[in-house]
Every structure is written in structure tokens, then in C-alpha cells.
Kinemage of the C-alpha trace (Angstrom):
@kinemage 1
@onewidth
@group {chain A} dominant
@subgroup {mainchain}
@vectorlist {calphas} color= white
{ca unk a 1} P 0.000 0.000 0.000
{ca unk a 2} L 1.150 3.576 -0.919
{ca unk a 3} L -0.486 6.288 0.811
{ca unk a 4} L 0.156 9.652 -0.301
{ca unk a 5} L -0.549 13.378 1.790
{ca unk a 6} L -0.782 16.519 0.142
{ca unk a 7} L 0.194 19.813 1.285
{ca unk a 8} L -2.447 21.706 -0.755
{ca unk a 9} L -5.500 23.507 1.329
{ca unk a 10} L -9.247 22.702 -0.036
{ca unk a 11} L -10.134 25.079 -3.062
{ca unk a 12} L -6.580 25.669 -4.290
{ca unk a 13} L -3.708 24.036 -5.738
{ca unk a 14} L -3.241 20.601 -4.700
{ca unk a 15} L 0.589 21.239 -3.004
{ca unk a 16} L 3.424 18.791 -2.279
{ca unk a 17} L 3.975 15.553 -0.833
{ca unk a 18} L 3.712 16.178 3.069
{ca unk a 19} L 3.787 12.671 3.965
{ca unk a 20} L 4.168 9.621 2.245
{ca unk a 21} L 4.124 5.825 3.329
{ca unk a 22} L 4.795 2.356 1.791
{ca unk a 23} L 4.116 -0.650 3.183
{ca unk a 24} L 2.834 -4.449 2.762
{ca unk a 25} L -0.383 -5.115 4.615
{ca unk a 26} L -0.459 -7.899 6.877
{ca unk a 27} L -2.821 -10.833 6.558
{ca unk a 28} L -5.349 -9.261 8.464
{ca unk a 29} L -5.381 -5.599 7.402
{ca unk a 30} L -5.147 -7.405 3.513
{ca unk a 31} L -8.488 -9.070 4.282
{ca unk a 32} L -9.962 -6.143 5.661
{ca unk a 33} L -8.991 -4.152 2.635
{ca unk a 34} L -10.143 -7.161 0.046
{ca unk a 35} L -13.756 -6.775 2.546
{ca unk a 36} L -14.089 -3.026 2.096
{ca unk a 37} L -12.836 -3.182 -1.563
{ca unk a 38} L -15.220 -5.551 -2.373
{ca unk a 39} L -18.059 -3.867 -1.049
{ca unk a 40} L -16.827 -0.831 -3.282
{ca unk a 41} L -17.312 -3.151 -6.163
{ca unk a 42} L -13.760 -3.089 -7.015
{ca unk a 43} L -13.616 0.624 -7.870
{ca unk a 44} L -15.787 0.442 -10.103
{ca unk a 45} L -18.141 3.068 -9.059
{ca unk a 46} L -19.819 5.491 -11.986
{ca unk a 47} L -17.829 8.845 -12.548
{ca unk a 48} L -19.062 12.071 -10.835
{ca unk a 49} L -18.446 15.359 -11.336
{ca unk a 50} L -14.778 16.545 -10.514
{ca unk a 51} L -16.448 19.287 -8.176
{ca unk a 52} L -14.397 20.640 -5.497
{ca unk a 53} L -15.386 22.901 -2.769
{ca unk a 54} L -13.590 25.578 -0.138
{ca unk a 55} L -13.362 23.126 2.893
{ca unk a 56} L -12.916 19.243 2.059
{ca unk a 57} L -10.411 17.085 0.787
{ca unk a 58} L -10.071 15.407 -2.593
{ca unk a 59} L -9.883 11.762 -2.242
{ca unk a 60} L -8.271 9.696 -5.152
{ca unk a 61} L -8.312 6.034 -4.141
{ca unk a 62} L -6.291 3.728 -7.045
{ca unk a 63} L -6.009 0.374 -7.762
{ca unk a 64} L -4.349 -2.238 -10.125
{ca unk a 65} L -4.801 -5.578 -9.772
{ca unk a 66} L -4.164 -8.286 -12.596
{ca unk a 67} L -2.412 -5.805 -15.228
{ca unk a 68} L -6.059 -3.451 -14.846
{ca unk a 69} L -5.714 0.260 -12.970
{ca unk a 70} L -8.835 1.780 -11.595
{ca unk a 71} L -9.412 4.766 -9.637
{ca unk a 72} L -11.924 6.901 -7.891
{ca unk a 73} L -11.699 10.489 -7.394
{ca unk a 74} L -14.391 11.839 -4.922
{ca unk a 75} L -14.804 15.180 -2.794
{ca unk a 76} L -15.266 15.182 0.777
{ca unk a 77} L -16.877 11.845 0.242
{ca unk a 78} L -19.433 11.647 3.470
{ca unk a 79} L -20.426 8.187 2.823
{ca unk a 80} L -20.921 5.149 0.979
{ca unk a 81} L -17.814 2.795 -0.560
{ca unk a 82} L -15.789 4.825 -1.313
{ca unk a 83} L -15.644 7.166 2.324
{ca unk a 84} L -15.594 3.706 3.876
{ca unk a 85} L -12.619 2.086 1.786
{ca unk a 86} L -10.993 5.446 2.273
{ca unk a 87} L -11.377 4.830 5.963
{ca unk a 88} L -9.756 1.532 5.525
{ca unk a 89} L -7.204 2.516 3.961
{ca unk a 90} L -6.273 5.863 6.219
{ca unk a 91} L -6.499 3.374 9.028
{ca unk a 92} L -3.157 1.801 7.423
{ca unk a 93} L -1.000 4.637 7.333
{ca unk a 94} L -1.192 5.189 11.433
{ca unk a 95} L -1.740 9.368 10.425
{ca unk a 96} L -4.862 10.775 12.687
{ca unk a 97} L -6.301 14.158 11.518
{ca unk a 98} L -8.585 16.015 13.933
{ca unk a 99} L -10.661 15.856 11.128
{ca unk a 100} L -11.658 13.768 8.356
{ca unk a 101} L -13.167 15.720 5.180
């Protein structure tokens, strides 16, 4: 897993790398991904627009898995797949936010 923080502040410029971490999952954080990336369909979720907003966070959530890349790109997701896979996934990385747009 590569997990990837931006310096950029919601309605502007994305920024630079802040943080950055790469790691292999264990056995029981891999199943717990598979779960939650299974239940988001595989990233396969329709395209919506690329809106962005003054106080949120862009979340881009990629995949490749048998030679096939896939990715999501949401705003400030609230709910559904792909805010809980997100979850997962920030879970991983061992980073806590006060918040989580």
C-alpha cells in the first residue's frame, strides 16, 4: 500500500507531498482491505463530477490488480464505498487528523 498526503488547502492548488508511506499489509489488514474493496465493487463506481469545494479534501483512491488500474476520485466523500474504503485505507498509514473531510 502507498499512501500519499498533500500539502495543498481545499479550493486551491493541490501542493506537495507532506507525507508519504509504503508498506505491505499484513494478513489481516489485507483481508480487511479485500472486505471493504469488495463492497466498493472493485472501484468500479460510476464517474461524478470533478467538483471541489472551499473546505474538504479530494480523495483519489487507485487500484491495479491483474495488469487493470482503476481509480476513484471523490470530494469530501461523506459516505458510501468509497468514504468507507478510504477509511480503511487511512487506518493503514497510522496518520490521525482532527478531522476527516
Amino acid at each position: 500500500m502507498t499512501a500519499t498526503f498533500l500539502s495543498g488547502q481545499g479550493g486551491y492548488e493541490p501542493g506537495k507531498v507532506e507525507k508519504r508511506i509504503q508498506r505491505t499489509l499484513t494478513s489481516s489488514e489485507g483481508q480487511q482491505f479485500r472486505r471493504a474493496l469488495d463492497a466498493a465493487n472493485g472501484l468500479r463506481m460510476p464517474a461524478v463530477e470533478c467538483n471541489s469545494g472551499y473546505d474538504g479534501a479530494m480523495w483519489i483512491l487507485e487500484a491495479a490488480e491483474d495488469g487493470k488500474y482503476r481509480y476513484v476520485n471523490r470530494w469530501s466523500p461523506k459516505s458510501g464505498p468509497a468514504n468507507a474504503l478510504g477509511k480503511v485505507m487511512l487506518s493503514f498509514t497510522g496518520w490521525h487528523f482532527q478531522d476527516v473531510y
